[in-house]
C-alpha positions in Angstrom: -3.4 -169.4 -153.1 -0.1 -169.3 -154.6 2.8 -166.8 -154.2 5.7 -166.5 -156.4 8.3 -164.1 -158.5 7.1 -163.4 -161.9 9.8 -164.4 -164.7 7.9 -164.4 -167.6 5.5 -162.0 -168.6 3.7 -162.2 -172.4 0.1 -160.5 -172.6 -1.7 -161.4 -169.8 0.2 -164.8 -168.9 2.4 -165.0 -166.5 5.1 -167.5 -165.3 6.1 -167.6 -161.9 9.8 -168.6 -160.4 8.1 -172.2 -159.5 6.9 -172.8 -163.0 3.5 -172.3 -162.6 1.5 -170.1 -165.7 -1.5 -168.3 -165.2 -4.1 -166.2 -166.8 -4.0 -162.7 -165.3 -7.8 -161.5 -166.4 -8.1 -157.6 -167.2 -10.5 -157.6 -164.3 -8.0 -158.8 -161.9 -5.4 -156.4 -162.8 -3.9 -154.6 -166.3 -1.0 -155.5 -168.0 0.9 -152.4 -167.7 0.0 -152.5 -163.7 2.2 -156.0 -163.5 6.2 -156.3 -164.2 8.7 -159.4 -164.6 10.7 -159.2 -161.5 7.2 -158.3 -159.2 6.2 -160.8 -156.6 2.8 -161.6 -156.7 0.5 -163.5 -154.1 -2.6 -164.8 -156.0 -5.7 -166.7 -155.7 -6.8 -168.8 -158.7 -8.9 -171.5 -160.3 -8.7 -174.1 -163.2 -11.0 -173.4 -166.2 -10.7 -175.2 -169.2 -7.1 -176.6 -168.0 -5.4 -173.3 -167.8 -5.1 -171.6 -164.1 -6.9 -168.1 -164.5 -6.5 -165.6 -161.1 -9.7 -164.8 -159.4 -7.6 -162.1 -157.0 -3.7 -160.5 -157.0 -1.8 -159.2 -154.1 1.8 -157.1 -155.2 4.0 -158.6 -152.0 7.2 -156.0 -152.7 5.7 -152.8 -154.0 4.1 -150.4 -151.5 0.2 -149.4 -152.2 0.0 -152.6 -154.1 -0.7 -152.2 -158.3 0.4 -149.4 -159.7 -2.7 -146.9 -161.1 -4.4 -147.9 -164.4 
């Protein structure tokens, strides 16, 4: 599990405040439903050397992702 503050959002990669990129799958949550600037709390795993999220929690927006 890793938490962090997105800075970098392009399609459905994201980089986090620590560095860290990850895969955000459309099953796991839509682009327009994540923002730069949201803190995310996320489970992932490695496949094929990239880090793709298997679950996301929104930490500072109330009811969690927005509707799709």
């Amino acid at each position: 599990m890793i938490e962090g503050r997105i800075v970098s959002l392009q399609g459905n990669q994201v980089m986090l405040n620590n560095g860290t990129m990850v895969t955000i799958p459309r099953d796991v949550a839509q682009p327009t439903e994540i923002d730069q600037g949201d803190t995310i709390r996320l489970n992932y795993e490695v496949r094929n050397g990239q880090n793709v999220a298997t679950s996301l929690q929104m930490m500072d927006r109330a009811g969690g992702l927005r509707p799709r």
